[in-house]
N, CA, C and O atoms as a MOPAC input file, in Angstrom:
PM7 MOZYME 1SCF
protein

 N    -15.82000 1    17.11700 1    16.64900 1
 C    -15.84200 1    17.48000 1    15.23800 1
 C    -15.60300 1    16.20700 1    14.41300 1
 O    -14.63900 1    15.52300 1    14.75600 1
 N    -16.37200 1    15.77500 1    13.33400 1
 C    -16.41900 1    14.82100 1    12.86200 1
 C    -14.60100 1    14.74000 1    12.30600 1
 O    -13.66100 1    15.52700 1    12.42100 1
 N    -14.74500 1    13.44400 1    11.71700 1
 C    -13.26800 1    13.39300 1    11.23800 1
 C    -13.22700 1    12.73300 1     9.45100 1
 O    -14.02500 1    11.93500 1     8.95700 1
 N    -12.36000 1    13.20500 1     8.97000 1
 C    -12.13000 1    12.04000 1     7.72400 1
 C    -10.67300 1    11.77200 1     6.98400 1
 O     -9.76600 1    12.60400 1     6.95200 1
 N    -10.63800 1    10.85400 1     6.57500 1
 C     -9.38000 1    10.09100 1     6.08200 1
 C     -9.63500 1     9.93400 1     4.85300 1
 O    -10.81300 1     9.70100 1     4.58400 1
 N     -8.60600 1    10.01000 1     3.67400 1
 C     -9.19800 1     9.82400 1     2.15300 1
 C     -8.04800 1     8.79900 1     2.21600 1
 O     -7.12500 1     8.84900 1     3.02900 1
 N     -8.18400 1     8.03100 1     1.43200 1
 C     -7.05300 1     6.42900 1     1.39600 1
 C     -6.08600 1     6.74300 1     0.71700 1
 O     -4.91300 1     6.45000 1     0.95100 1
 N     -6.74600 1     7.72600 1    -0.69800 1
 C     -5.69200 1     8.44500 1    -2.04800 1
 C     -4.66400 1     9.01700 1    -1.10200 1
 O     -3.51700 1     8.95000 1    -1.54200 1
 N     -4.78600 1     9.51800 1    -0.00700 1
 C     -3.70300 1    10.43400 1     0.52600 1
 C     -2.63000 1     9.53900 1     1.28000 1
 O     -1.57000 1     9.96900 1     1.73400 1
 N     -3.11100 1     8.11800 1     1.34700 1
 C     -2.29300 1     7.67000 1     2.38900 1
 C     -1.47900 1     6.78700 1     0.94800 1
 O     -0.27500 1     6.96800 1     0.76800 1
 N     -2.22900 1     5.92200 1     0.06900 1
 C     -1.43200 1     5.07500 1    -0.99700 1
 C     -1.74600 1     5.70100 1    -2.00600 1
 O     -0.69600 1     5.59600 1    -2.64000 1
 N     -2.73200 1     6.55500 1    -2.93400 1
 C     -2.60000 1     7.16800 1    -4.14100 1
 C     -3.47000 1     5.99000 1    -4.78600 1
 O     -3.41900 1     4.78700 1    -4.53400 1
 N     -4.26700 1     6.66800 1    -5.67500 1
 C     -5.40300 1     5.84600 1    -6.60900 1
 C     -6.28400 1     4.79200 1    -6.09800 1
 O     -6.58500 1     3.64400 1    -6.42500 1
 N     -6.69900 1     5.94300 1    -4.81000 1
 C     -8.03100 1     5.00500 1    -4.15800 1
 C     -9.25100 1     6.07100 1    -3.65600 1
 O     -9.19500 1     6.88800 1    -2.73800 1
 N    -10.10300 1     5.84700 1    -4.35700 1
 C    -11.25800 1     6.40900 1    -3.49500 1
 C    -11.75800 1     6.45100 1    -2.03700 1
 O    -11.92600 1     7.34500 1    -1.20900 1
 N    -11.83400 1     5.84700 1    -2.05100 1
 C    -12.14300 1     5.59200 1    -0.72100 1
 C    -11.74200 1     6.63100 1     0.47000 1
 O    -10.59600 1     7.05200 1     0.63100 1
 N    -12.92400 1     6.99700 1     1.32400 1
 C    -13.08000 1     7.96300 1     2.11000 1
 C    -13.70900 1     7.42500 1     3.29800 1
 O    -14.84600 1     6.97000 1     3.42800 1
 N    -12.74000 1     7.55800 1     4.17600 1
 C    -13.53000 1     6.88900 1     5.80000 1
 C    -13.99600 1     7.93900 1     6.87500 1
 O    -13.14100 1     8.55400 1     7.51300 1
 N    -15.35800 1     8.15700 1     7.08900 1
 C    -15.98200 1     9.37700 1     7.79100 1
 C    -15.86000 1     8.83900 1     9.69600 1
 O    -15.64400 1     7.66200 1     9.98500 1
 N    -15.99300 1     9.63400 1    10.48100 1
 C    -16.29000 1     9.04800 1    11.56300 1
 C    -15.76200 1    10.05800 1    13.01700 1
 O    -14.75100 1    10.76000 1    13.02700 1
 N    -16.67100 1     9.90800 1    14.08600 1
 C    -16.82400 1    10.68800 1    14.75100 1
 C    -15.07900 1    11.00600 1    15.81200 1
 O    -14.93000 1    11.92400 1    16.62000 1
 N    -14.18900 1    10.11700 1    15.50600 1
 C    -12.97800 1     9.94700 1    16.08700 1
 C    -12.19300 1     9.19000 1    15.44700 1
 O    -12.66200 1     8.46100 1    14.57400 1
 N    -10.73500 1     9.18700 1    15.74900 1
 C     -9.85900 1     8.23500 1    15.34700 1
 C    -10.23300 1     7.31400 1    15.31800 1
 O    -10.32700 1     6.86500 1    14.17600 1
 N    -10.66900 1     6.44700 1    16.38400 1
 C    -11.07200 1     5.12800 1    16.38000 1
 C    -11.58800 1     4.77200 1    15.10000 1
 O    -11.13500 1     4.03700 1    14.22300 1
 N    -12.65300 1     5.46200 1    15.18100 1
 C    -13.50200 1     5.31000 1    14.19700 1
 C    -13.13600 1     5.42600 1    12.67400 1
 O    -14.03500 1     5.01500 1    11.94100 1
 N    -12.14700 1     5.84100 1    12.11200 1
 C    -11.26500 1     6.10200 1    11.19500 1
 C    -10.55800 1     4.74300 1    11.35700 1
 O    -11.04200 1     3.88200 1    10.62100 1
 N     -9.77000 1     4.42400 1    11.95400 1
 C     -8.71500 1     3.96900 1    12.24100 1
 C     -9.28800 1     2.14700 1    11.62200 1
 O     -8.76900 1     1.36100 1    10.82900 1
 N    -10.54900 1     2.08500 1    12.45300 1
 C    -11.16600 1     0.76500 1    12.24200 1
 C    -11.90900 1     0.31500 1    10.36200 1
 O    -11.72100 1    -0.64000 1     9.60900 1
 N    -12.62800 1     1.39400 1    10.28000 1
 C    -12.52400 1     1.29800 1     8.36200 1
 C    -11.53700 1     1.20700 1     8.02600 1
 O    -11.18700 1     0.11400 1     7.58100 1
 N    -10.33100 1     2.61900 1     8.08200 1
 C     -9.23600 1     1.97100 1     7.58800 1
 C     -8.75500 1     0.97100 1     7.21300 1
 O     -8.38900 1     0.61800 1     6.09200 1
 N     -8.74100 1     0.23100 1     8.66900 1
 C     -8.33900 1    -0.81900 1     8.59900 1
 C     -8.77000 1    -2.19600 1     7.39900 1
 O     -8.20300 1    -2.89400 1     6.55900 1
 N    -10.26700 1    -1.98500 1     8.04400 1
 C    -11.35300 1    -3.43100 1     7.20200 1
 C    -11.21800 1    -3.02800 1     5.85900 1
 O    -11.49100 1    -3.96500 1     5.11000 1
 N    -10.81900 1    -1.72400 1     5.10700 1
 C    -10.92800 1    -1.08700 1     3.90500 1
 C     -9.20900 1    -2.12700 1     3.15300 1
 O     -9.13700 1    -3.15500 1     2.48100 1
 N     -8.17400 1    -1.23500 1     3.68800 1
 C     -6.86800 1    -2.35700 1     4.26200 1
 C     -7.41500 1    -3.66500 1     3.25100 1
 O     -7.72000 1    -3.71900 1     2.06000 1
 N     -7.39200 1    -4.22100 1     3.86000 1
 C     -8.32100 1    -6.08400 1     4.26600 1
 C     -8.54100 1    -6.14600 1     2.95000 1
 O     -7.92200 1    -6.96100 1     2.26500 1
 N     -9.38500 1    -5.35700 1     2.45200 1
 C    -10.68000 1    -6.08500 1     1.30600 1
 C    -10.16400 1    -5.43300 1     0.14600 1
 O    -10.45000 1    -5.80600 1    -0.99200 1
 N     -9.28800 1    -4.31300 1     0.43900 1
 C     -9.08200 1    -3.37400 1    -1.02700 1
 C     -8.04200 1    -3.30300 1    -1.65200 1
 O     -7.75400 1    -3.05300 1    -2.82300 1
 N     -7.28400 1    -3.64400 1    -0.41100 1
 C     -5.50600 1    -3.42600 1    -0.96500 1
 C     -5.02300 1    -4.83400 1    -0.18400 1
 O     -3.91400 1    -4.80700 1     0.35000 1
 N     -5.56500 1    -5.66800 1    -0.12900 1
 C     -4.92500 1    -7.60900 1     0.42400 1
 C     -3.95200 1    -6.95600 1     1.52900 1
 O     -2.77100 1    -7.28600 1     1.63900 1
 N     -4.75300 1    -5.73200 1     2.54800 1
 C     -3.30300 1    -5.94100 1     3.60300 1
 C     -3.78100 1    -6.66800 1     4.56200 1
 O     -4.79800 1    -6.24400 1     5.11300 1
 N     -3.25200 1    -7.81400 1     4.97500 1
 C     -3.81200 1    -8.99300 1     6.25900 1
 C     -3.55500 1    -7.68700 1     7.23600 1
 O     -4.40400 1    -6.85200 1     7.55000 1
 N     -1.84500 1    -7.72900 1     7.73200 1
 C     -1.33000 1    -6.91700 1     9.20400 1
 C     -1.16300 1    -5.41900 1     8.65600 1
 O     -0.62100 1    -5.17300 1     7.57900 1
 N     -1.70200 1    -4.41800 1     9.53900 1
 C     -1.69600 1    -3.20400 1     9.25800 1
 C     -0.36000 1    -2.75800 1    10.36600 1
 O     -0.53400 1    -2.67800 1    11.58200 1
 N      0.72000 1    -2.54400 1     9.81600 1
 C      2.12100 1    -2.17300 1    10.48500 1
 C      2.20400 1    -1.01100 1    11.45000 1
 O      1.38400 1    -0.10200 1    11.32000 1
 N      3.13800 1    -0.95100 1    12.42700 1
 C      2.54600 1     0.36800 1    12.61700 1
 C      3.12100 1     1.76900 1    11.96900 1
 O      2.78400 1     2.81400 1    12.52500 1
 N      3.98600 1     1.82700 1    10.80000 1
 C      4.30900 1     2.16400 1     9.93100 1
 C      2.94200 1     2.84900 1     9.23100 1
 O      2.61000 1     4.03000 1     9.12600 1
 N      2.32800 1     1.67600 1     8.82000 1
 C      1.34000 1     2.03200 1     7.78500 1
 C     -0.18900 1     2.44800 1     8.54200 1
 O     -1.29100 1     2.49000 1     7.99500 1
 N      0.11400 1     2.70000 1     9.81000 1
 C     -0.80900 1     2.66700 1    11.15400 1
 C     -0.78200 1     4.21800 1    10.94400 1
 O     -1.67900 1     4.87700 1    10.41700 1
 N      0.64000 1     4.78500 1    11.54700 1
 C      0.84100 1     6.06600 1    11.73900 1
 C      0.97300 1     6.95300 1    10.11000 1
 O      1.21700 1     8.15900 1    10.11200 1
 N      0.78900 1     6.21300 1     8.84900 1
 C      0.81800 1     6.73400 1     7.85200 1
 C     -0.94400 1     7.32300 1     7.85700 1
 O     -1.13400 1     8.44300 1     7.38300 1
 N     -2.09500 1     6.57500 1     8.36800 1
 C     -2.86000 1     6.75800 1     8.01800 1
 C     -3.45800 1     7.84000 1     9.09400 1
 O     -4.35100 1     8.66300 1     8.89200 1
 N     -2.84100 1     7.64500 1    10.09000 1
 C     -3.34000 1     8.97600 1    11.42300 1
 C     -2.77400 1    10.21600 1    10.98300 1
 O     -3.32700 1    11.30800 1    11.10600 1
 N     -1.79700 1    10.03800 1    10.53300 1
 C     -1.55200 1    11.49000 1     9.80000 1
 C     -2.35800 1    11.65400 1     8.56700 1
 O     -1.74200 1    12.35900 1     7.76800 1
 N     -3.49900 1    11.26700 1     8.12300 1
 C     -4.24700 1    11.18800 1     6.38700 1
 C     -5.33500 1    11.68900 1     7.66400 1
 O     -6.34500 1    12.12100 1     7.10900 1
 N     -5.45900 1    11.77000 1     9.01500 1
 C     -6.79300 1    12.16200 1     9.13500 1
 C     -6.85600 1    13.56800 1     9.32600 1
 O     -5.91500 1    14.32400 1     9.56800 1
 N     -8.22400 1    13.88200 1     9.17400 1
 C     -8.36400 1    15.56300 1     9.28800 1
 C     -9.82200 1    15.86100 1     9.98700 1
 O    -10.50700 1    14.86400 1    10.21800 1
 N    -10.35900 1    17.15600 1    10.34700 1
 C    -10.91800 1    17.24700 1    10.79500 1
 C    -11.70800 1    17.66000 1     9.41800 1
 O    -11.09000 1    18.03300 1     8.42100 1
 N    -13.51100 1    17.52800 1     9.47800 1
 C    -14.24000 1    17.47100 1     8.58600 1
 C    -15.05400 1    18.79700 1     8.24300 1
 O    -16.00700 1    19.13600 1     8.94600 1
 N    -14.62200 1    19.57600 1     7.07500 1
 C    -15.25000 1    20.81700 1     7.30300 1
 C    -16.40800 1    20.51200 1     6.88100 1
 O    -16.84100 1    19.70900 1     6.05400 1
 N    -17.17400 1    21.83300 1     8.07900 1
 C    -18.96000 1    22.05100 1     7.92300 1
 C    -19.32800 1    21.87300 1     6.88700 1
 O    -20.52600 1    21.98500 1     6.63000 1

């Protein structure tokens, strides 16, 4: 079942929506999103497990 993560849910006043067939796959936008959107170099694992809980499964 596909998956998705909204960023607003993890820090608040971000668009950003990462689609993808698994965690991984979440996990890795996240990340590069991280990087380019919000200047995070190291993703903690704090702010790791903040965002695995932002994922959900993607309704039909």
């Amino acid at each position: 079942m596909p998956k998705v993560m909204r960023c607003n849910d993890v820090v608040g006043n971000c668009d950003f929506v990462a689609r993808g067939e698994s965690e991984q796959d979440i996990m890795q936008q996240a990340s590069e999103h991280a990087r380019t959107a919000h200047q995070v170099s190291d993703v903690t694992p704090e702010l790791a497990d903040k965002v695995r809980s932002a994922i959900r499964d993607e309704a039909a």
